[in-house]
PAKE-691067 format. One record per residue: residue number from 1; y, x, z of N, C-alpha, C in turn. Coordinates in nm, 3 decimals, padded with zeros to 5 digits, m for minus. Atoms other than C-alpha are relative to their C-alpha. Layout:
rodo:n.py:n.px:n.pz:ca.py:ca.px:ca.pz:c.py:c.px:c.pz
NUM:Y:X:Z:Y:X:Z:Y:X:Z
...
// end
This chain:
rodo:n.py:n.px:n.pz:ca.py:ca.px:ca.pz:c.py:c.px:c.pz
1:00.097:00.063:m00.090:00.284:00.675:m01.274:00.050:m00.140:00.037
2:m00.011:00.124:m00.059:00.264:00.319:m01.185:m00.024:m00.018:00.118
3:00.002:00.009:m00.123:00.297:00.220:m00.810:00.074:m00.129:m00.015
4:00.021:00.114:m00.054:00.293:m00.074:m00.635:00.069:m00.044:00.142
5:m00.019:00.002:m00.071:00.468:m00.256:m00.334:m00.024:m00.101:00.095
6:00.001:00.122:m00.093:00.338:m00.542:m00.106:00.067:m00.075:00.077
7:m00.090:00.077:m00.091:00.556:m00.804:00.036:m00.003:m00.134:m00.052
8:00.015:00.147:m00.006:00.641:m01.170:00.086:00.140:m00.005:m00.114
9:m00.163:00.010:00.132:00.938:m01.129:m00.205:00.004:00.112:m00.109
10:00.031:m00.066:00.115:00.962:m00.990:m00.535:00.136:00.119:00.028
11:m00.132:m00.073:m00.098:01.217:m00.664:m00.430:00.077:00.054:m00.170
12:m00.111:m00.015:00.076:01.506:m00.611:m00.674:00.094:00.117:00.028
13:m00.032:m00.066:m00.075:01.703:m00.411:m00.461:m00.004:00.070:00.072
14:00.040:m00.035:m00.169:01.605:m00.181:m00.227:00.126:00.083:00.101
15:m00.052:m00.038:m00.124:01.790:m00.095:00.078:m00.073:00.039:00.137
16:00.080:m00.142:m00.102:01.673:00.197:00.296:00.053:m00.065:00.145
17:m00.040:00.041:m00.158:01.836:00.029:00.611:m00.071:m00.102:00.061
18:00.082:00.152:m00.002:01.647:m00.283:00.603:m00.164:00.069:00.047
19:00.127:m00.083:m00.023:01.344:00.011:00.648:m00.076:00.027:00.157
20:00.058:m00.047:m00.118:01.124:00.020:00.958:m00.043:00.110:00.070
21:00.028:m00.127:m00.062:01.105:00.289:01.197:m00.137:00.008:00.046
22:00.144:m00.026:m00.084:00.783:00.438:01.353:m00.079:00.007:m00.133
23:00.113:00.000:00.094:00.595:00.424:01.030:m00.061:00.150:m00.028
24:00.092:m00.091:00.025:00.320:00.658:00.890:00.090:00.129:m00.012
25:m00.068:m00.104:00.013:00.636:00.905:00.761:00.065:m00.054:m00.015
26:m00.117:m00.013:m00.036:00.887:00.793:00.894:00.070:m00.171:m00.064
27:m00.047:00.098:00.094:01.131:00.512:00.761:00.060:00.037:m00.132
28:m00.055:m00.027:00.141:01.219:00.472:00.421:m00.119:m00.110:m00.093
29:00.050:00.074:00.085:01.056:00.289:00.105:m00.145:00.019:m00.071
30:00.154:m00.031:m00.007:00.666:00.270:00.098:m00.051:m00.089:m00.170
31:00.043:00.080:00.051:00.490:00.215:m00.205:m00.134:00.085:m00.045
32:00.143:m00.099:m00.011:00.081:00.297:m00.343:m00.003:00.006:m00.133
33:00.076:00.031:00.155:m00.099:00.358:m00.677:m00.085:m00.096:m00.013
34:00.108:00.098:00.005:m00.353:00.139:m00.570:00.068:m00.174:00.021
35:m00.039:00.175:m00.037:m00.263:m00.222:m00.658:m00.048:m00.078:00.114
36:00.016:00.104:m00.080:m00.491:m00.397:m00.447:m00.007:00.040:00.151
37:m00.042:m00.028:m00.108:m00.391:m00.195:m00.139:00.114:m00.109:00.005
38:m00.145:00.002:00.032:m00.039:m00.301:m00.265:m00.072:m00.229:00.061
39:00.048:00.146:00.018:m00.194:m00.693:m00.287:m00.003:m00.022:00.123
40:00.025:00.049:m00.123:m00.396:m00.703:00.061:00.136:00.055:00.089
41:m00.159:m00.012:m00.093:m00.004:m00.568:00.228:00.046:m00.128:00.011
42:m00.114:00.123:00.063:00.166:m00.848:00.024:m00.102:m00.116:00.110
43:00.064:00.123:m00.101:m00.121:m01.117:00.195:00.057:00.019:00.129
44:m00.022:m00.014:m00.115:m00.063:m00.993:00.516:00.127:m00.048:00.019
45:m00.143:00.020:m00.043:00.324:m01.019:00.502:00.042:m00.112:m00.029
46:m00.027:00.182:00.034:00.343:m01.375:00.332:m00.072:m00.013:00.126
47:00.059:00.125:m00.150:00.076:m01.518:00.632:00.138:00.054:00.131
48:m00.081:m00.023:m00.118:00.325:m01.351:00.909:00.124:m00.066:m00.042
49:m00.112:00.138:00.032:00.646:m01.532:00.744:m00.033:m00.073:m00.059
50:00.032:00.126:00.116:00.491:m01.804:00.594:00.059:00.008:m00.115
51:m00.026:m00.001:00.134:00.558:m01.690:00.276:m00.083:00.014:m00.123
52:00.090:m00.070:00.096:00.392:m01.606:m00.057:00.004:00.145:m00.032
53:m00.007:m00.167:00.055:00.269:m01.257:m00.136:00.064:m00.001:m00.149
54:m00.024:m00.035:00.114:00.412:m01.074:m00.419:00.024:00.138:00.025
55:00.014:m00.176:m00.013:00.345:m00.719:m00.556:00.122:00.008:m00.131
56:m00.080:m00.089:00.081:00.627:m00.543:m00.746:m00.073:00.126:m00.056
57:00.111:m00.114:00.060:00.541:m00.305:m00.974:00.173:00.102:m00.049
58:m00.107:m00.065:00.029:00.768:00.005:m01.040:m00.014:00.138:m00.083
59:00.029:m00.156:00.106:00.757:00.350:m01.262:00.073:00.060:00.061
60:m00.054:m00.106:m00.072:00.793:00.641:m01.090:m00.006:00.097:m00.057
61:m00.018:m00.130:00.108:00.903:00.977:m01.274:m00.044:00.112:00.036
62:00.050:m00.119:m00.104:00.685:01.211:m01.125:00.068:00.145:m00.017
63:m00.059:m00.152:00.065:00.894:01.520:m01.262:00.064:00.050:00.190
64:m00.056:m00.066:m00.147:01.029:01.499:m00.857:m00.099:00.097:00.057
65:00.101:m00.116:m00.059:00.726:01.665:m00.769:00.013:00.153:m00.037
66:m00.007:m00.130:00.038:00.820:01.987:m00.995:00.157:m00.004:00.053
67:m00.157:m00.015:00.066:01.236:01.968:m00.966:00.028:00.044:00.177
68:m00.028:m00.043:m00.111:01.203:02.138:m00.639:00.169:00.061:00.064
69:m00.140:m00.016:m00.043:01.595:02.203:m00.619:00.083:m00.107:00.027
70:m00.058:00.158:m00.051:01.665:01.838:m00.640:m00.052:m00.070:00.093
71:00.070:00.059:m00.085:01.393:01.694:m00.414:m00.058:00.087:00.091
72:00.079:m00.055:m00.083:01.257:01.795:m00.095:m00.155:m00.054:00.060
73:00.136:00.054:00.046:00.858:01.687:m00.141:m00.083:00.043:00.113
74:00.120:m00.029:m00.094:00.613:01.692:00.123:m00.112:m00.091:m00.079
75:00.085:00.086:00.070:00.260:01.622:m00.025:m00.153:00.054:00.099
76:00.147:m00.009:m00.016:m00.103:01.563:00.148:m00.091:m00.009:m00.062
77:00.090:00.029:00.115:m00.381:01.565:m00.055:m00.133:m00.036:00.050
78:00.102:00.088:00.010:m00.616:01.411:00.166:00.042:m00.009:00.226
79:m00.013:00.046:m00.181:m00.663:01.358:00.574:m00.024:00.107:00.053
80:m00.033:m00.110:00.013:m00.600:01.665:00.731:00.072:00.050:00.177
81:m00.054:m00.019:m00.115:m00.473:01.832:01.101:00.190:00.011:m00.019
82:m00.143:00.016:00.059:m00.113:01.845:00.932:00.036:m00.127:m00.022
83:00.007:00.120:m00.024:m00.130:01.511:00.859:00.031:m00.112:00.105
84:00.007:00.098:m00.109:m00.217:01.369:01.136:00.104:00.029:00.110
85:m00.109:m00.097:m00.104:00.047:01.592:01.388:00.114:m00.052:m00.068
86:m00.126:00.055:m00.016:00.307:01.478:01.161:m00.017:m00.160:m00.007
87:00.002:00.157:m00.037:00.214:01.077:01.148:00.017:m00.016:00.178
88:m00.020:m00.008:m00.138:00.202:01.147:01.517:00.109:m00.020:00.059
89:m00.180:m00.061:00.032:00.553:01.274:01.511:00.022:m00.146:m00.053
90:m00.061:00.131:00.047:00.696:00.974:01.291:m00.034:m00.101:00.072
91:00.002:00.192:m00.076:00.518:00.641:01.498:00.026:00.037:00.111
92:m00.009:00.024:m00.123:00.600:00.752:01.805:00.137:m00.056:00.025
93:m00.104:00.110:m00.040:00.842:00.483:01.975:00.096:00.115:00.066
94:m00.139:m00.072:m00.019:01.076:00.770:02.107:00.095:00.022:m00.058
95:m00.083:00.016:00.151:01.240:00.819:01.773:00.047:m00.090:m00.045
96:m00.053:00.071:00.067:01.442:00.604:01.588:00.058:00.001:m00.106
97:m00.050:m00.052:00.119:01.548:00.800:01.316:m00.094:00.127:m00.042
98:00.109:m00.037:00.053:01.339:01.032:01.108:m00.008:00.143:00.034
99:00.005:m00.113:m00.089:01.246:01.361:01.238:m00.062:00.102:m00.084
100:00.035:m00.130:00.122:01.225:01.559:00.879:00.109:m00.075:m00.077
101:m00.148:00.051:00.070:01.484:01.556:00.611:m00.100:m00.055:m00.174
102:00.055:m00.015:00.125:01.238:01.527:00.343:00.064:m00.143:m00.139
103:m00.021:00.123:00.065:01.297:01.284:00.043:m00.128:m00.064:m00.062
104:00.135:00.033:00.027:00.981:01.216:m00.046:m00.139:00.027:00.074
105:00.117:m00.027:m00.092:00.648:01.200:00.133:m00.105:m00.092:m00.093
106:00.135:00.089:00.003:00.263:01.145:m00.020:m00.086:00.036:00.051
107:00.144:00.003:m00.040:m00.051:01.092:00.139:m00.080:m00.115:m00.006
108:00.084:00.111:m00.076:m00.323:00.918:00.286:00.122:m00.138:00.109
109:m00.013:00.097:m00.131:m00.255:00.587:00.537:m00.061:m00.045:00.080
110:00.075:00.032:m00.134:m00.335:00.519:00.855:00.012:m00.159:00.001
111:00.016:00.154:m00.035:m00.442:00.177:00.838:m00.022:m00.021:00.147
112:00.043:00.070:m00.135:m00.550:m00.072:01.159:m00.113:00.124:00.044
113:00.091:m00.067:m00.068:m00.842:00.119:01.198:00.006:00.156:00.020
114:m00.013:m00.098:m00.041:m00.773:00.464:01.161:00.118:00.030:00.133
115:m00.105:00.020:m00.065:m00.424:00.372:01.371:m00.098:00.046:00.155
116:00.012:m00.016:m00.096:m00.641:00.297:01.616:m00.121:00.129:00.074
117:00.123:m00.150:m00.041:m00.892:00.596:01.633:00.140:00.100:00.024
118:m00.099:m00.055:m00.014:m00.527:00.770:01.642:00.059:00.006:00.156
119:m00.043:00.018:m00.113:m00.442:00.607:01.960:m00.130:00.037:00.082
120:00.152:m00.039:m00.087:m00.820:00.689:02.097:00.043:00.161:00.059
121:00.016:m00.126:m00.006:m00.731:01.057:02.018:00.114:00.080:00.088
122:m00.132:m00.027:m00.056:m00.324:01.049:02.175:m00.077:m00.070:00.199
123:00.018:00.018:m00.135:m00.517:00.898:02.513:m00.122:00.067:00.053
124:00.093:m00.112:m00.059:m00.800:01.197:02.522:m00.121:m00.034:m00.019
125:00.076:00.088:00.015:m01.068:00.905:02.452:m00.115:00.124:m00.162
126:00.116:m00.103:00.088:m01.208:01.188:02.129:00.135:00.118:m00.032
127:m00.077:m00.147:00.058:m01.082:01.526:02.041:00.026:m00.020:m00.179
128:m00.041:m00.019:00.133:m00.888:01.640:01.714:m00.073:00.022:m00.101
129:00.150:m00.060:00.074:m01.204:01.770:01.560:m00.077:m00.094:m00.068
130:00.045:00.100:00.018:m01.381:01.466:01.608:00.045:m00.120:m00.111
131:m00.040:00.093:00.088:m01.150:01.242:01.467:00.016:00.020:m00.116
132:m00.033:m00.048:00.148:m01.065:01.452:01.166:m00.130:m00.033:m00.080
133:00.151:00.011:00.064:m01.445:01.448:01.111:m00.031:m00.142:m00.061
134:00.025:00.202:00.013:m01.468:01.038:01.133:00.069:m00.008:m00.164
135:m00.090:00.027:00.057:m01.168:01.060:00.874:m00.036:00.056:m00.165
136:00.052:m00.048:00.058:m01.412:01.248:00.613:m00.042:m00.085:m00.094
137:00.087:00.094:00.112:m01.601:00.915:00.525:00.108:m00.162:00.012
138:m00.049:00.141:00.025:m01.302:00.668:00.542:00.044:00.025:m00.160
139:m00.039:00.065:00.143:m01.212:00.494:00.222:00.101:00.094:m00.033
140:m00.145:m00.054:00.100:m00.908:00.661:m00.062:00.063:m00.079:00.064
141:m00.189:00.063:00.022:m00.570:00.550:00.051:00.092:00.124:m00.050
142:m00.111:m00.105:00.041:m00.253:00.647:m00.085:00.129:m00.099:00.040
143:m00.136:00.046:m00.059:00.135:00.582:m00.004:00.082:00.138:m00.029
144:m00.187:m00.081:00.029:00.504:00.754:m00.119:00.066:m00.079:00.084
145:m00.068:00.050:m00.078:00.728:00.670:00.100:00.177:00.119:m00.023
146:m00.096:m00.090:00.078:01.062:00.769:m00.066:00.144:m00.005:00.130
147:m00.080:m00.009:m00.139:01.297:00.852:00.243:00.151:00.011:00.031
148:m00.172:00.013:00.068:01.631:00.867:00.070:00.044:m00.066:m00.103
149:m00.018:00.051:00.157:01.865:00.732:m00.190:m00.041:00.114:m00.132
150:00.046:m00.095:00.124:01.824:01.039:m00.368:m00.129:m00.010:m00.063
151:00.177:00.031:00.071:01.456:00.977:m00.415:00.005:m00.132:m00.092
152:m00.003:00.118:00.056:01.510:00.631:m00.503:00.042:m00.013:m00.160
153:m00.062:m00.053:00.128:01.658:00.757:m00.809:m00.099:00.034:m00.121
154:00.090:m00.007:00.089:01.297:00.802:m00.929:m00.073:m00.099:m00.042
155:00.141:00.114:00.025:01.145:00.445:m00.940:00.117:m00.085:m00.063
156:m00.049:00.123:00.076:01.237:00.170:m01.186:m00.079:m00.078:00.012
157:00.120:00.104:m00.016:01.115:m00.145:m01.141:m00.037:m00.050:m00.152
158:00.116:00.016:00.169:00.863:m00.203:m01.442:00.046:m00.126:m00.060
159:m00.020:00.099:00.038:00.966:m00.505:m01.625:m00.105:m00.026:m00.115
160:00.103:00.039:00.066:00.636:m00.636:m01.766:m00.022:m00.166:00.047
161:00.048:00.075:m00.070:00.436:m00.952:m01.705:m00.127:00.001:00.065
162:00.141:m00.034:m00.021:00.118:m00.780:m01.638:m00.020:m00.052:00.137
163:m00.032:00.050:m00.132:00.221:m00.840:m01.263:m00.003:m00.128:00.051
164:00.035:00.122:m00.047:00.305:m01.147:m01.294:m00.118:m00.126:m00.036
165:00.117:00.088:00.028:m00.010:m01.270:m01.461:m00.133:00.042:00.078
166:00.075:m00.074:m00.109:m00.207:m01.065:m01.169:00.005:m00.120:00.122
167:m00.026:00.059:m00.129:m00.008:m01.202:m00.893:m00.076:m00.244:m00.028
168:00.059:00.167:m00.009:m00.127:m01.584:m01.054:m00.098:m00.061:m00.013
169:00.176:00.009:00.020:m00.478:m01.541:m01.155:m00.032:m00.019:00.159
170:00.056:00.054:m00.090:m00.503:m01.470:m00.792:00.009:m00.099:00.113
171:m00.054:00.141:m00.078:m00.357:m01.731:m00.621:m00.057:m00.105:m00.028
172:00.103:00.109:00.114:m00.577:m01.970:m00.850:m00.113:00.042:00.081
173:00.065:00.009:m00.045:m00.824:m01.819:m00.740:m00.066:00.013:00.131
174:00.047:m00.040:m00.158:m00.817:m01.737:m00.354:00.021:m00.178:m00.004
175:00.014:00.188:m00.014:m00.741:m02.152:m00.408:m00.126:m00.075:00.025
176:00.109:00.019:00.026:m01.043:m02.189:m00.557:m00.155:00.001:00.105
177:00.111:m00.061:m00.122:m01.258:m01.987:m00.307:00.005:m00.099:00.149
178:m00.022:00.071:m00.119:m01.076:m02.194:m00.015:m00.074:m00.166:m00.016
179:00.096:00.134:00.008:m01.228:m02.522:m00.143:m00.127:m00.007:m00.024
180:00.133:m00.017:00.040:m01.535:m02.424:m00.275:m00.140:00.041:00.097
181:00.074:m00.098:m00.131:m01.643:m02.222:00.049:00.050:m00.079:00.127
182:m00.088:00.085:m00.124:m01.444:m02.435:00.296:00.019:00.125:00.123
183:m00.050:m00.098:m00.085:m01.278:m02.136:00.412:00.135:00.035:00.045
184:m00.128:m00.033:00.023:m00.933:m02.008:00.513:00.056:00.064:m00.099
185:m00.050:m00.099:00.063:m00.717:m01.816:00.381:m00.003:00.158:m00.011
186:00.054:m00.155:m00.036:m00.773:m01.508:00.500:m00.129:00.048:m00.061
187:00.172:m00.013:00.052:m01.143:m01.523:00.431:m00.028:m00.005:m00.131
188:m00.053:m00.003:00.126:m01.052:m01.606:00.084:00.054:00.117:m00.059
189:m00.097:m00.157:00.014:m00.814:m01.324:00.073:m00.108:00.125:m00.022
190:00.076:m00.097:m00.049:m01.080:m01.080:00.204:m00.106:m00.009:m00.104
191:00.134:00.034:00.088:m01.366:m01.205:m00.042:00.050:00.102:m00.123
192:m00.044:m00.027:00.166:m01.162:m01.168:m00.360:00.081:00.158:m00.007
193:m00.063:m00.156:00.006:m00.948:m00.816:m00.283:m00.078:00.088:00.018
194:00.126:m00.129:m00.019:m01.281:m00.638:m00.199:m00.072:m00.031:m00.129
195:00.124:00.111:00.087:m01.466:m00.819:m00.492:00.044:00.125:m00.160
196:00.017:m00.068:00.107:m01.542:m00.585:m00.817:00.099:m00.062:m00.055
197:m00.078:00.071:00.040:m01.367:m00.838:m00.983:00.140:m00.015:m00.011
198:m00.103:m00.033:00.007:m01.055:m00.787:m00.889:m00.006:00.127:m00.025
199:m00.067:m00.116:00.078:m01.054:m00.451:m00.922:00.008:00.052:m00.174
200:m00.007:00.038:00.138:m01.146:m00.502:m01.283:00.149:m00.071:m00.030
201:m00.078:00.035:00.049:m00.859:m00.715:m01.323:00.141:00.048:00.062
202:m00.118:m00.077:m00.062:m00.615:m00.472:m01.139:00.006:00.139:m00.119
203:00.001:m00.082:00.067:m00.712:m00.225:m01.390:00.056:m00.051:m00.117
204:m00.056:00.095:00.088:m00.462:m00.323:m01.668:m00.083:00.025:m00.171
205:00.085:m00.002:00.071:m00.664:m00.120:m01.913:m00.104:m00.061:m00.061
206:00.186:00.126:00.026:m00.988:m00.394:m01.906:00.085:m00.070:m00.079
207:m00.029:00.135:00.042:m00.763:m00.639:m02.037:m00.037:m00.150:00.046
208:00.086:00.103:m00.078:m00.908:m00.850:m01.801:00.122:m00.137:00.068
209:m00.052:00.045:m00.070:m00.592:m01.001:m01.684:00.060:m00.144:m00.137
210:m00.081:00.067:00.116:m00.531:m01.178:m02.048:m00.125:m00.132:00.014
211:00.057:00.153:m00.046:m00.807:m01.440:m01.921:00.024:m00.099:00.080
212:m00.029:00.081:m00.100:m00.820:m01.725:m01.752:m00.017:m00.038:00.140
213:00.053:m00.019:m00.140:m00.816:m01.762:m01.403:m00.128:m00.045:00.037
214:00.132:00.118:00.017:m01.122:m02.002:m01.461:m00.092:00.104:00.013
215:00.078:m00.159:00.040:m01.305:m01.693:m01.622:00.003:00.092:00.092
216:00.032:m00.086:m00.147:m01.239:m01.470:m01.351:m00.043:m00.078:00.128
217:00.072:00.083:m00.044:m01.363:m01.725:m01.165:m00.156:00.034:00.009
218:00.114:m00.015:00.061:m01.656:m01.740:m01.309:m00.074:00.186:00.045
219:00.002:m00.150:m00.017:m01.692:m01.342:m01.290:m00.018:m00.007:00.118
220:00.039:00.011:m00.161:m01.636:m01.380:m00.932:m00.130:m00.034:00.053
221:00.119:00.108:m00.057:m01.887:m01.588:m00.852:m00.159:00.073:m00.045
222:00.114:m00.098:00.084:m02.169:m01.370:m01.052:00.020:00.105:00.099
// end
């Protein structure tokens, strides 16, 4: 499986200490299947350090999922009262260290908005029921979040250029969009990562990424 990681730096290294607490499950090393989840992260984290996004791309050996004597695997398979009780558990600011031993964790993510229907439901504002229900017609997400070195032991970082002829098409063209539309960046951002278009050219299959940024351009704009 191919997975994906969003940030303002291309990651080489990873180091589990450098990992933020409170997250969805816990701290440790987050990454998705879905590229342009992986993409709109990377935007976000370049504008907060003024940096440039960049998505890493890595191969993960899914055999951890069967080798149940070597890995300890927790897996969701969609949004769920288990779910949500343990994301509960992991962001809460009392903790500081992880409050399961697991080495691996997949599910869903609680983005901004579900986050905050989360905090609606921890201040009595809607019942468990309710919210689970809301959580029926939000969008696919996905996220691993590999919680040890031992896990880490399953991802190689991909050495292709597919990535890096991804990460430059769109930079060309959120450029493009910013002059053409006399818009920010953000707004730019937001156009082109929701836009058919990219997901066509996230799919490495189309071959879509062996054009020119011009051409997807063009595509865009249609």
């Amino acid at each position: 499986m191919q997975v994906y990681h969003g940030s303002y730096m291309e990651i080489f290294d990873i180091d589990l200490s450098k990992s933020q607490s409170n997250k969805d499950f816990g701290k440790g090393f987050y990454v998705t299947r879905f590229r342009h989840h992986a993409e709109a992260w990377a935007v976000n984290m370049a504008r907060r350090y003024d940096k440039r996004p960049f998505v890493t791309e890595f191969t993960l050996y899914e055999r951890a999922f069967e080798e149940k004597d070597r890995y300890s695997v927790l897996r969701f398979d969609d949004y769920n009262e288990m779910w949500l009780d343990f994301v509960v558990l992991n962001r809460d600011p009392a903790f500081t260290t992880n409050q399961h031993d697991y080495d691996l964790i997949e599910g869903p993510i609680a983005d901004d908005k579900v986050q905050n229907r989360i905090n609606d439901y921890l201040d009595g504002i809607i019942t468990k029921n309710d919210f689970l229900s809301e959580l029926k017609y939000h969008e696919k997400t996905h996220q691993i979040c590999f919680c040890t070195i031992n896990a880490l032991q399953l991802l190689k970082k991909t050495d292709n250029k597919y990535a890096s002829y991804v990460t430059r098409i769109s930079e060309q063209v959120i450029g493009k969009l910013m002059t053409d539309l006399n818009i920010d960046e953000k707004q730019a951002a937001d156009i082109y990562y929701t836009s058919n278009t990219f997901a066509a050219l996230s799919d490495k299959s189309t071959g879509q990424y062996e054009k020119s940024w011009q051409q997807i351009y063009e595509m865009l704009k249609k």
